[in-house]
Every structure is written in C-alpha cells, then in structure tokens.
N, C-alpha and C positions, 0 to 999 in steps of 0.2 A: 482571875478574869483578865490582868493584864498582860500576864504570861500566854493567854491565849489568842488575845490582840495581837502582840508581836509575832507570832508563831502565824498567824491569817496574813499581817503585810508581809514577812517575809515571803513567801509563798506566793501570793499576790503583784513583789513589787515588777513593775512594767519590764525594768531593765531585764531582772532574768527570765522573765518569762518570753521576752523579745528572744534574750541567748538560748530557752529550749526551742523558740520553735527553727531558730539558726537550725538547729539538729537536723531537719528534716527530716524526722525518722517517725513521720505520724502514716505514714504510707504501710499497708497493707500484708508488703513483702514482709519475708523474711531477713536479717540483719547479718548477713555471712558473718563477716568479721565478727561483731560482736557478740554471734551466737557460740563461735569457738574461746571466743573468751568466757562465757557464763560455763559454758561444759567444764573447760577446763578451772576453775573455781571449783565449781561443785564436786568435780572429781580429784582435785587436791585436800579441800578441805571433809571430805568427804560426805556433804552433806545433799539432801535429796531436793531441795529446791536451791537457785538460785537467779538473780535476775538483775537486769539493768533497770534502774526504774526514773522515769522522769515525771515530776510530780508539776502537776497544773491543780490550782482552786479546784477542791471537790475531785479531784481528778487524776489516776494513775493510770499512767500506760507503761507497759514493758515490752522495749522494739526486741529485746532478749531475753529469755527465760528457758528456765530450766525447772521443771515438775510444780507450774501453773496452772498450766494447761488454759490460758487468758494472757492476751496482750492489750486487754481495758480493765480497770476496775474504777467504779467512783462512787467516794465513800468523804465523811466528814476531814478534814485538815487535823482534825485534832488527834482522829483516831489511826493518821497515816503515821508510821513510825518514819517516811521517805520525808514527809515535812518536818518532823523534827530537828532531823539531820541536818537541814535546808536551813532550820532556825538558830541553832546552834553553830552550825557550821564544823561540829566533831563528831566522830563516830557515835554508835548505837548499837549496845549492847542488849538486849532483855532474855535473860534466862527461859523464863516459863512466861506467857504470853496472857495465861487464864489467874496466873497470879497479880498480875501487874493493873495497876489502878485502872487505867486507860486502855491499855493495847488489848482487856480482857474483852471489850466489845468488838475488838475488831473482826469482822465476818470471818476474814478466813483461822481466825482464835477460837472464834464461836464454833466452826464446823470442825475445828479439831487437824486441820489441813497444814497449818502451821503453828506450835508452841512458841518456840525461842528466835529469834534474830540478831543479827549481827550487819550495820550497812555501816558504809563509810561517804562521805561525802562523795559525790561525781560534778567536778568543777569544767568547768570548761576555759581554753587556753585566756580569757579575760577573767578569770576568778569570779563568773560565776557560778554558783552551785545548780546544779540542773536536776540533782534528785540523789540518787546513790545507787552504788555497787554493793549489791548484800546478797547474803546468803541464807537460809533456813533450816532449823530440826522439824518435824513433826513430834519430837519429843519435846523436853524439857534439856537444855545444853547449856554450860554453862563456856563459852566461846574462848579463847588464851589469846594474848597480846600476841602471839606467834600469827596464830590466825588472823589479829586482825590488821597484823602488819603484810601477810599476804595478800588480803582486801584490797589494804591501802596501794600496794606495787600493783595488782591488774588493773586497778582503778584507774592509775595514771597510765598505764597501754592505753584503757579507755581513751581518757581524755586525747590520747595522741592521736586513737585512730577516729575521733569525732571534729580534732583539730584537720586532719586529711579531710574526711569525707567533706568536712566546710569550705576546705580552700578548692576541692576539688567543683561544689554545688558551686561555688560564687566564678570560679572557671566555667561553666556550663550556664551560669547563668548571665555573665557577662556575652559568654556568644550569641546568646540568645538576645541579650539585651542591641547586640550591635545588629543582630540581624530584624530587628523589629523599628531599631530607626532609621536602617537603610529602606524598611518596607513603605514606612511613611513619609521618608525623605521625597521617596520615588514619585507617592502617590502626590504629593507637594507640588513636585518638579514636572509633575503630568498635568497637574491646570483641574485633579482632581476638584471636586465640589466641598468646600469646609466639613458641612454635615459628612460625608461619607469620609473624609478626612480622623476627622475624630473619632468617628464610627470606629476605625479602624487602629487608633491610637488606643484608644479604650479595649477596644477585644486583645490588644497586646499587652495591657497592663493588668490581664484578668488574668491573662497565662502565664504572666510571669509571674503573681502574685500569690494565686494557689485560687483553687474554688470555689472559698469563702467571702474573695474580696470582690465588690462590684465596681464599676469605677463609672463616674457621670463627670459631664463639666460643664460648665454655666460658665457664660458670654455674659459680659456687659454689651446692656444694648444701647447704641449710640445716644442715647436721652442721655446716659452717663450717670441714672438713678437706680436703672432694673435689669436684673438678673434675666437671661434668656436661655433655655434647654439647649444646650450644644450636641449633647451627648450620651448617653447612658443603655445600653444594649442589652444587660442584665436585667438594668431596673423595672421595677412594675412602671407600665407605661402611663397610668394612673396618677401616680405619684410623678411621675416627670409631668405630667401637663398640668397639675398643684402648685409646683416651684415653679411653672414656668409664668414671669412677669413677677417675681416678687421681689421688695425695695431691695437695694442694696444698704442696708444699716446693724447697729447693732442688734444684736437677740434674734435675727432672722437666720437661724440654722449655725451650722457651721459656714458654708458659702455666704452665705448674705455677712455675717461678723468678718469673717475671714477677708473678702474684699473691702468691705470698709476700713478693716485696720493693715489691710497690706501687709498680711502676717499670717501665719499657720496657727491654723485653730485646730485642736485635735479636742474630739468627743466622746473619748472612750466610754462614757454613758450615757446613751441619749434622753433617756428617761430622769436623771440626775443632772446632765448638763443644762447651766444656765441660758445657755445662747439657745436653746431650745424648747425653752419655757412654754412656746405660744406654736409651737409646731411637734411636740414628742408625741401628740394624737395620731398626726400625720403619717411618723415616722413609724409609731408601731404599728398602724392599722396595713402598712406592707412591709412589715417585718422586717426593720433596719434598726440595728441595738446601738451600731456607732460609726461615726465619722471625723475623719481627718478629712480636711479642705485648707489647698496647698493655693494660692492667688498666685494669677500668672500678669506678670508685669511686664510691661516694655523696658527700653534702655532707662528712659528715664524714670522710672517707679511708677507707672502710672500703672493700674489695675486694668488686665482685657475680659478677664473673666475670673475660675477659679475651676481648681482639677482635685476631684472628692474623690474617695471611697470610701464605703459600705463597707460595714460589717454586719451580721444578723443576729449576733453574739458580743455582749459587751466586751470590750478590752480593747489595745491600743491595736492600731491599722501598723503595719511594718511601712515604713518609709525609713529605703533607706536609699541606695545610690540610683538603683534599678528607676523610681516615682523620678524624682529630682530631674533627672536625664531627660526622659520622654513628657515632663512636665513643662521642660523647655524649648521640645516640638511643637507643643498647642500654642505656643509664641509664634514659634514661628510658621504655624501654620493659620494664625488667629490675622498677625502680624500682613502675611501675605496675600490675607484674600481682603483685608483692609486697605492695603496701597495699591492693590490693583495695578491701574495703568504704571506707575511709578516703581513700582516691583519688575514688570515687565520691561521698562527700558533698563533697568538695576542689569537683569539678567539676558540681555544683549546687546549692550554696546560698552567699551571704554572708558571709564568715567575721564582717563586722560587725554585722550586722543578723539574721543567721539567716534571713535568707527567702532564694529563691531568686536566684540569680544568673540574670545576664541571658540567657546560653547555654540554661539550662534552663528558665525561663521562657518563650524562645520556644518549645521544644518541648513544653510545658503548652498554649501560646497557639495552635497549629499545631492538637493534638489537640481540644482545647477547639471550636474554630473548625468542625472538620471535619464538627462534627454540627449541625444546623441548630437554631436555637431550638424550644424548647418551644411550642405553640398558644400563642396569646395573651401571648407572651415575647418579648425580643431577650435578644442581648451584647452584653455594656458592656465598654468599653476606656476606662482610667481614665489618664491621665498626670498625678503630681504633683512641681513642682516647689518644691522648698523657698524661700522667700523670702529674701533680705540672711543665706544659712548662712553667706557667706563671714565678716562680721560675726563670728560664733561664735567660727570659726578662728583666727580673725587676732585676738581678743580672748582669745580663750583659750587657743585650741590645739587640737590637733587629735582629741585624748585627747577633751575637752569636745563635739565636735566626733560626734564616733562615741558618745559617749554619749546624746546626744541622739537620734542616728541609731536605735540599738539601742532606746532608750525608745519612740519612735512604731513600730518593728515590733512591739514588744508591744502597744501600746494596736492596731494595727492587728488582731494574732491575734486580739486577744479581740472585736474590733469584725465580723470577717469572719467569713461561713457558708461550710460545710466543702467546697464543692465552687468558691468563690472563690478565687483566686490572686494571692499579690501577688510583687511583685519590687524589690531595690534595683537598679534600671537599669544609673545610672553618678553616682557622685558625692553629691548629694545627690536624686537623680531616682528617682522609684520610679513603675510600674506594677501595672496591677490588672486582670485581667479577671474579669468578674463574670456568669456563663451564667445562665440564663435567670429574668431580671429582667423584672418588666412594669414597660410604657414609664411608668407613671405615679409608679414608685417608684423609677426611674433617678435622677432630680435628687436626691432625698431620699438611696437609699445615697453617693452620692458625694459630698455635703453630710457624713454619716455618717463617710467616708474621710477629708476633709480634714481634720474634728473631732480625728481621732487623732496630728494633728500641731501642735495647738495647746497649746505643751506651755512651760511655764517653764523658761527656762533661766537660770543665775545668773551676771551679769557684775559683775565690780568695780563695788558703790556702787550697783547696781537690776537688776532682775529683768527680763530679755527672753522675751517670747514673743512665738514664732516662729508661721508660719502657712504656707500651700502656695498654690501657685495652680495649679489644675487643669485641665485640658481633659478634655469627656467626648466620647465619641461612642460609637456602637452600629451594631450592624449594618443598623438600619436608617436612622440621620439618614446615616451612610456609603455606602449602599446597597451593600455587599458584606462577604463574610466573609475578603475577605482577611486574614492579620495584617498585614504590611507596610503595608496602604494603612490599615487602621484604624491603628496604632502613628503612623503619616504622621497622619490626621486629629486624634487625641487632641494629637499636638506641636503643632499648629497652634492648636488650641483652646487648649490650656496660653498659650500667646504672646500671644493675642489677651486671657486671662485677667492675664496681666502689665500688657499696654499697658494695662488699664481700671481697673489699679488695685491689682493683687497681691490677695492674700486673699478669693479667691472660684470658684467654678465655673462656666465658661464653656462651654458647647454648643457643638459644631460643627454648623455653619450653612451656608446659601450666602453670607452677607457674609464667614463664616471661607474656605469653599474662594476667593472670587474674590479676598479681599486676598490669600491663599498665593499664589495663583498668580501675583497682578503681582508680589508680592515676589520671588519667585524670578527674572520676568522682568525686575523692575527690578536686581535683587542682580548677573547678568550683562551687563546693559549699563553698570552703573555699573560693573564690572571692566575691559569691553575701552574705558570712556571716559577711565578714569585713563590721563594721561600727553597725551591728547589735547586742542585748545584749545576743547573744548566746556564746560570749566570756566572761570568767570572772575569776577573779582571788584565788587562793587557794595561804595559807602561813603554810610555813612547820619552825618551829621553830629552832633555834641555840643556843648550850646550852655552859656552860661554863663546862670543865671538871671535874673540881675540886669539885666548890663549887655547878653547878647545877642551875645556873641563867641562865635564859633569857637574851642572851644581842641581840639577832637579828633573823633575818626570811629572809627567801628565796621567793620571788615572783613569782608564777609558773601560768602560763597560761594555761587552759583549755577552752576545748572548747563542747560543749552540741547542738547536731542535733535535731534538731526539727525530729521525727519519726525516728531517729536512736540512738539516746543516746550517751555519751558520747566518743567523740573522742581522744584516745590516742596519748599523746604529739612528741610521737616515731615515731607519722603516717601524724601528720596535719605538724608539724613542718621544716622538708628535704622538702614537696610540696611546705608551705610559702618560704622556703629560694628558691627553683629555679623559683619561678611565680613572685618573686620581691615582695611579699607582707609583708617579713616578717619586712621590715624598718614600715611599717605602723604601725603593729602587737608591734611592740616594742616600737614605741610610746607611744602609747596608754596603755601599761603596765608600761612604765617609769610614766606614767603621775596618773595613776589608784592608782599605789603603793604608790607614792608620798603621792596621797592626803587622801590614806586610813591610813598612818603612823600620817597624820596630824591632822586627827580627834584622832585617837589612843591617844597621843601623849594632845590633850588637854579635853580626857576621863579618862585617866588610868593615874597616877602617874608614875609607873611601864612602862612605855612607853617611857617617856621623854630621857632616852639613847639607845634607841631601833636602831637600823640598819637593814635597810631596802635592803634585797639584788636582785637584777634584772641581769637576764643572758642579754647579747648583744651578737647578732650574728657578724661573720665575714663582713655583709652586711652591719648593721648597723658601724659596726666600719669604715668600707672605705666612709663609708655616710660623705660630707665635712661640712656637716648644722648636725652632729652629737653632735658637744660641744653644740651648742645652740639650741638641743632639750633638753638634762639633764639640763641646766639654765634655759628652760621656766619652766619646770614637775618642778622642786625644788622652781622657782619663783610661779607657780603660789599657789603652796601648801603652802607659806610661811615657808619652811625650810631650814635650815642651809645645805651646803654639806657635812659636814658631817655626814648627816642623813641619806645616798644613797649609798652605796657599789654598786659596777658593779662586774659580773662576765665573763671572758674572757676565751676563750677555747687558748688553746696554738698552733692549728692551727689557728685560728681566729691572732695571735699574727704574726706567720710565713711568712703571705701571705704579707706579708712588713712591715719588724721590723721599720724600720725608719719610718712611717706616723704613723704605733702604738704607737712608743714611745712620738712620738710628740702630740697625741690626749690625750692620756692616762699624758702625762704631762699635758696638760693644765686639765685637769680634778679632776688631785690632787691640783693644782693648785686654785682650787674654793674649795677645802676639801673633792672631793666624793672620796671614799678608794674604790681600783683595787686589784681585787682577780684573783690568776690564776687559773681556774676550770677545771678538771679532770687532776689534776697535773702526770705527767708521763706513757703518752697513746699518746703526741704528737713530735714534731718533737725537744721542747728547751732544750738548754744543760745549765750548771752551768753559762757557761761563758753570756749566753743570759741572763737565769735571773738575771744577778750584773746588766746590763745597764739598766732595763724594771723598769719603776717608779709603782711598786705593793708594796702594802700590806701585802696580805696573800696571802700563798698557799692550795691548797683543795685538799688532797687526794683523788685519783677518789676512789668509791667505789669498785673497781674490785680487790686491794691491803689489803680494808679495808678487805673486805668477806673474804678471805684466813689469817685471824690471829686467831691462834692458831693450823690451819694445817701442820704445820711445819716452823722451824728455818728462811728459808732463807725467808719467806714474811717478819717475824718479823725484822728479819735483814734489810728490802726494807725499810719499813715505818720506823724505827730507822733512816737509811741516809736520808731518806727525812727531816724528823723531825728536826734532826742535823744541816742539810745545811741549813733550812728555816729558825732559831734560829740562825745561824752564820751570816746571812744575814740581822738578824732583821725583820723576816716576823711571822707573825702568823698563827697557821697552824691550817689546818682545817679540818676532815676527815669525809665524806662521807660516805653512806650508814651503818650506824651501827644500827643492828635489834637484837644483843646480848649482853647479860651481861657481857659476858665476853671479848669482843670488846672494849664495854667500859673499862671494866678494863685495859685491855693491855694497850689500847692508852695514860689512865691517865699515866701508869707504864713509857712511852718512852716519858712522856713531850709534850703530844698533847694537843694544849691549846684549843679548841674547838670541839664537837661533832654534827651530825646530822645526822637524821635516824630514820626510824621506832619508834622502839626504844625509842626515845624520842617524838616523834609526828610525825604522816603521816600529808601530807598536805590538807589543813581543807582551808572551807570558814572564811572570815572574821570574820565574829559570831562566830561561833566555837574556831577561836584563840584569843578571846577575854575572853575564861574564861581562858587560862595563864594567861593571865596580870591582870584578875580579882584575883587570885591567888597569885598575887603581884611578878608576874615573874620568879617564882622558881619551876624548875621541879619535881617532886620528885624522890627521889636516887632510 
C-alpha cells in the first residue's frame, strides 16, 4: 500500500505535472518531430508499437505513437507501466504482460494488443520525468540492454526536441504576452472605462492561458472591508453576482483570504481547500474545481483587489511570468481610474517645470496645427536648447539643475500669451508653439523666448549664465502644418543655431533643410563605412624650430567615398561625434598609428624618437574602457608610451575637469605625453591649466595666421609662449604656411612648428621619404 502511495504522488506531484503541461502537446495535431522519432525506434528496434507517453493522474496521452492507434488512454496509475517509470525514475522492462502481477490487468494486456514493454524515463531539460519513451511486442519479448540503451539515446533527442519546442512556446508566448499589455496599455491610455478595461485584461489572460483557465478580479471597494466584481467574462454570471460584496477576511474563498493576507492563495481543490469551507457549494454548483487568487497591491502593499483563475478540474492554475505581468496592469489600471484628476495632471505636465510634458504637448501641437493661420498670420514652432546645462549638473547637481529649469518656465509664463504653449521636451530641451503670429514679429517673440532663459545661475566662486540656442520655423518658411515635420525643421534650425555659435535664433532656411539633409545622408554612409578601408590615415609632420628636425607627426584621419571622393574631416567628423561612432573611429586610428610608428620605427633610423600624435575626441575621453584602449594600440604595436602624444581640445578638457584629470593622469602615468589642442578658442584659464597633467600646448592656428598683422597678435602668442615655458610645457604652434611665421615664432621662443609650410598631410609613403631624409626639414 505504501509503494502505491508513492507511486500516486509521484505522479500527482504539482511541479511535474506543471513541466508536462510546459509540453504543450495536448493539442490535437500531429507531433512531426516526434512522430519521426517513435517511427524511427520502432523501426530500429524492430517492434510494432511505439510511443511517447506523458503520464497525468488516471491519465495517458500519446502526442506520438506508433501501432496505437489512440492518443488518450485513462486507466488506474497503478496499472500504467508510464507511472512506474515516473516513480522510480529507471527504465521498465516487462517480458509477458499477461504474466506480470499488475501489468496483466492492464486493457491493452487484456485485449492481447500489447504483451511485453520496455520505457525508459522522458525528463525534461529541469529533471523532471514527464512520462516515457517505450516501445512494445504484441508478443512476449524479453528486451537486451542494447535495446534499452537505444531508448535511452532517442529519449534524450526527445527531451532536446521538447527543450526547443518550449523555448520556442515561451518565444511565441512572450510576443503575445507583449502584445496584450501594449493592448491594455492602450485601452488605459484611452481614458477607457475600468470595467471594459479589465474586461479586456481577462479575455488576454484566458488566451494566453489555454481554455481551461477562467480569469475574474475583484476590486476592493472603498469601505476597504468588500470585495467588488471587477471582472470575469468566462465566468457564470451567477456566480459573479454571489461574490460580489463579500467580506474581505480569512476562509472567504481564495480572493477574500488572499487579500486579507496580501499573499497568493492557490486552491488547487476547492472542495478540500480550507479557505473554502463556507463557499465550495457555491463553487461547484458552476462548476469551478480550483483557484489561484494573486492580490494586486499598490507601491505600498496595500491590497486594490485581487486577480483569480478558475479551473473546472482540480490541480494547480499555471502562474507563471505571463499572470505576474498582466497582474500588474490591474494596478495599474485599478491605480488609474482611482487618482483620476491626479493621474491626469501626472500625464500632462512637467513634474519639474510645470509646463506641459512632451505627450501632451504634442496633442496641444496636433490641435493647434489643425486650424490654419489667422489672415495675415502663421505658426511658429520654437525649439530651445539649453546651452553647456550639463555644466550646471555636474557642478552642482541636479537639485541646482531643475531649479534653474523650473526658474525659465516661470520667466517663460509670464513672457507668453494665453493661447501660446510651451513644453519641457526632454532634458534640458523645451518647445513652444506660438498660433497666429505675423511673419514680422516671429524673430522678435522668439528673441523674446530665449530672453527667459538668460538667467544667473550660482557656481562655487562666480555667477553663470546660461542662454538657449534656438531653431524657429513656421508654417510657412516650413511650408506645411505638419507637427512632425515642423518639430523636424525647429531641431534642425536649433543645431544649425549651435554650430554658429550657441546663444542665438536661427531660422530655418534652405541652407538649414539642404545641410539636414546631407547630414543625414552623410551620418549613414559614414555608419555602413566604419569597419571598411575607405578610412585611412595621412601624417602631417612636427618640426623642431630651431634646428629643423623631425621629432613627430600628427595622425589625421581621412576618409575616401567610393563615387564621391574624398570627405572633408570638417564634415564626417561633428556627424562621427553626434551618431556615437566616433569612439570606434578613434580606436581604430589609436591603433592604425601605433602600428604604423612601429614599423617606422624598425625601418628608418630617424624614426626611433619619433612621437606619434592622435586627436581624442570629448567622447572618447568620457569613454571609462578609454585608458585600456591606448594600452592595447601601444601593447599591441610593441611601443613604449612614450611613443604616443594625445591631443585634447580644451573643451573636450571642460566638460568634467575632474575625470579629465584623473584619465589623462593615469595616461602620463604609462608615459603617453597630453597636448592641449587649439590652445585659446576654449573655455581654460591659467589657473585650470597648473592642475591639468599636460605636456604641451598648441597654438590654434587662428593666432598663428594673424602674425605679423599687427603688434597685439604678436603680443597674444608672446603670453602664450611665456606662460607655457613658466609652466614647464612645450609649445607648439599650428597652421604656419609662411616664412615669416616661422621666423617670428622661432624670435618668441616657440619650440615647435606645424603647417603647410613644413609638410601638408601626406600618406604614409609619402612621409617616409622625411625620415628617408634622416628627419630633417629643410630651412
């Protein structure tokens, strides 16, 4: 008797019967795969039935078989040899079927249909046993360990191709899943009615569930004692108007326990379950055998109701990712129709700014649009973007940061007339549309607009203010009242407002739409070009003032269109840095230079002190795997670091001195020497550069060009010089294409030259007859 006990839980326990019905293979079809796997068994071993069998209480099905001719049978656990298997967990041998204590009752033994067997366990990829792979004589057979090691090997095909078919169901059923709470999201976000809301969560959790499971949910009703009918589309409607108004306490169902203890009550027998003691009349008389009731809670644990399903058959409800998910929409669908007005401001304005959020904005922008300008009027579509906000943040925080933000929505209200609309976009980005403006007063309100962001802000030791750079456009420089495509023109105006110089109102134009539009065309040819050897690198030479040596070269990357020729560094370069390509792009030059120094280096004599100079963008320098790109490019070329100068822009420096300084330390730190490039066009002062671990400074060329035009440039590059030399830097000056450039510079103690002048920048080849030359320019 206790042998048989054991043999009914195994059989019985939840977990695997959860893993057959993972299976999904109770469905009607036929089982391709696995029916080529039973063929082929029966036809190796050569015997006339064979089958896949998954063993449920009382219950066999075979999604495969071979000379059944049935894919149900149900018959007692004791007298299934597929339960045995299941009990034991090893194979099953039985010779003669009519001899055997037990297996002589079994039907198909009785009818003479099958004598002997042989199954072997069928696990599935978590170990558990789902039933077995076996085989049959209609004779009496006495089976060989050869045999049952065959079993064993398609058995495990088996389980692999039931491991696929699972990952593939739970792939199929994840889409499903995603497209059922985007369904309900919707109907959320439509202002639907709660009832038809749930209405429609439930008809998704039936379908995803299979056709057995019903699904209801009960609402707590504001009393905060009784359960209220949310839901239930399956259910007899009978039985929903029973539960509906019943306490919420212990022993009152699954739902009524289940929200009192703020916990998952599962009832796999409703007729045995306690919490059902005083309701299992209820439940049978419309045929409901069990229930799981999942409570649906707020942030803070508090109970809104609870989300059930039915079964009409005793055993556990599957809950598993699919319930959980969509359990968490009745929150927030429960959630939503409960704060009402407060939900509704949630979901159109700013919580920082008080203006409207972007969502609701568009649909101001939509409405606004939809009525044509006034005679003698357009609309205006404003986009402003805050200038260096990061600055703010990163100096002060983010508190500082949002107060700022919240400060120009004010100056903005008070600045705007009452049928204008503004928006915080995203981040520090705000819109504005502004209905029916004449074309002459357009420039002037948006002039107006920026105004309200020109606002002091207080940084440790001096007062910043801030400013916007704005793109306008209207419906008619646009020539449409799209929102989309004007929202499109205003960003483009905005950029073209940056590139000219931040702090100003920029018009969209035809020179705005026709750069958008090569940018966009250039931003996708320079994507599918990375990786490709249409990139390649030119070296421009670095001379010594004085004597006229070679002691180094500038790394410069070009880039060469297949049917459009060469692309200028001025134009691919600003695209790389905003598409995020240019960390790639810089790699790949760290790495290129490296190893072309390194061949250099064990060709030319003249090479062996040579410095190797490579620009790093601002993107690359915030990059945290940055130090250990310059150690690979240096390891892999086998050179010292000090064979590798960097050069840094002094904004590139700005956008966070502290992680610059710390990068740029560990950097000198391996020996690559840091140059500050286009020295005095950026935002550093004297006192920045004492703490900044550099080398040299580079006079931009724009100081060099103007020497000899007059006193006070000479005077510029003299205190440059000066202070670079008082500091211990070496200084380096840029763009010289004249003789007398050069002279001057030697005259103010410029220890380095580069320019024209001394060599434009040349392919590899080409700078190899310098250093054929033995590295000396000539004067």
């Amino acid at each position: 008797m206790r042998d048989l006990e054991r043999l009914r839980a195994a059989v019985a326990d939840p977990a695997r019967l959860a893993a057959v019905d993972a299976c999904g293979l109770d469905g009607p079809g036929r089982v391709a795969d696995l029916e080529d796997v039973v063929a082929h068994v029966a036809r190796v071993l050569r015997a006339p039935v064979a089958a896949v069998e998954l063993v449920r209480p009382g219950r066999h099905s075979f999604p495969a078989e071979r000379g059944l001719r049935a894919r149900v049978a149900e018959l007692p656990d004791e007298l299934s040899p597929g339960a045995h298997v299941i009990a034991t967990g090893r194979p099953l041998s039985v010779v003669d079927a009519r001899a055997h204590p037990v297996f002589r009752h079994h039907p198909f033994a009785a009818r003479g249909s099958v004598r002997s067997y042989l199954g072997v366990p069928l696990s599935d990829e978590d170990g558990f046993v789902l039933g077995a792979l076996s085989v049959a004589d209609r004779h009496p057979r006495r089976f060989s360990v050869e045999d049952r090691e065959v079993l064993r090997s398609q058995a495990h095909l088996v389980r692999t191709l039931l491991a696929l078919r699972r990952r593939v169901a739970a792939h199929e059923r994840d889409a499903r899943l995603l497209e059922a709470q985007r369904d309900v999201l919707q109907a959320v976000a439509a202002g639907h009615p709660l009832p038809r809301v749930l209405d429609r969560l439930a008809r998704h959790v039936e379908a995803l569930l299979g056709p057995d499971v019903l699904c209801g949910v009960m609402l707590l009703d504001e009393d905060g004692t009784t359960m209220r009918d949310g839901a239930g589309p399956s259910l007899p409607a009978a039985y929903r108007a029973a539960v509906d108004g019943l306490p919420v306490a212990e022993g009152v169902g699954s739902c009524g326990t289940a929200m009192h203890r703020c916990a998952v009550v599962a009832s796999d027998d409703i007729a045995t379950a306690p919490e059902w003691a005083d309701y299992r009349e209820l439940a049978a008389e419309h045929g409901l055998a069990s229930c799981t009731s999942l409570p649906v809670l707020d942030g803070d644990g508090t109970p809104l109701g609870t989300f059930a399903l039915y079964r009409r058959t005793p055993g556990p409800v599957p809950v598993d990712g699919v319930v959980p998910a969509l359990r968490d929409l009745t929150r927030v669908a429960v959630e939503r129709d409960r704060s009402g007005r407060q939900l509704v401001r949630l979901a159109t304005v700013d919580t920082v700014s008080g203006l409207l959020n972007r969502a609701a904005f568009l649909e101001r922008l939509r409405a606004v649009l939809a009525d044509p300008p006034a005679p003698g009027t357009v609309h205006a579509v404003l986009l402003c973007d805050v200038d260096h906000f990061k600055l703010v943040n990163d100096s002060l925080g983010h508190a500082a940061g949002d107060a700022y933000l919240a400060a120009a929505a004010d100056a903005l209200r008070a600045e705007l007339r009452p049928r204008d609309v503004a928006c915080r976009f995203a981040g520090d980005a705000f819109t504005l549309v502004l209905p029916d403006v004449e074309p002459g007063e357009v420039q002037r309100a948006a002039e107006r607009v920026a105004a309200c962001f020109a606002l002091p802000v207080h940084v440790p030791g001096h007062v910043v203010h801030l400013s916007v750079s704005t793109g306008l456009t209207t419906s008619a420089l646009s020539g449409t009242r799209d929102p989309d495509l004007l929202l499109r023109d205003a960003d483009e105006a905005m950029h073209a407002a940056k590139q000219s110089g931040r702090a100003r109102v920029h018009r969209y134009d035809a020179e705005v739409r026709t750069r958008s539009a090569s940018r966009r065309e250039l931003a996708l040819a320079l994507r599918e070009a990375v990786g490709t050897d249409e990139f390649h690198l030119h070296y421009q030479p670095e001379v010594d003032t004085v004597s006229g040596r070679l002691v180094g070269c500038e790394a410069l990357l070009r880039w060469t269109r297949p049917g459009v020729g060469p692309v200028p560094p001025a134009e691919f370069v600003p695209v790389a840095e905003g598409s995020g390509l240019v960390v790639e792009l810089g790699r790949r030059v760290l790495t290129g230079a490296c190893a072309q120094l390194a061949r250099w280096r064990a060709e030319h004599p003249g090479a062996r002190e040579l410095t190797v100079w490579v620009n790093v963008s601002p993107h690359q320098l915030g990059d945290e795997g940055f130090v250990d790109v310059v150690a690979a490019a240096l390891a892999e070329a086998d050179l010292p670091g000090t064979a590798l100068g960097l050069e840094i822009t002094e904004s590139a420096v700005m956008v966070d001195p502290e992680a610059a300084r710390s990068i740029l330390g560990r950097l000198r730190r391996r020996g690559v020497r840091v140059a500050i490039d286009d020295f005095g066009t950026g935002y550093s002062s004297l006192a920045t550069l004492r703490t900044l671990p550099v080398d040299v400074v580079k006079i931009d060329r724009s100081f060099t060009a103007r020497l000899g035009e007059g006193p006070g440039d000479l005077r510029i590059v003299d205190a440059v010089v000066s202070m670079a030399h008082a500091l211990d830097l070496v200084v380096v000056a840029e763009g010289v294409e004249h003789e007398h450039q050069r002279r001057a510079l030697r005259a103010l103690g410029c220890d380095l030259v580069q320019g024209y002048l001394l060599g434009r920048p040349a392919p590899a080849e080409r700078f190899e007859e310098l250093l054929a030359a033995r590295g000396r320019v000539p004067a």
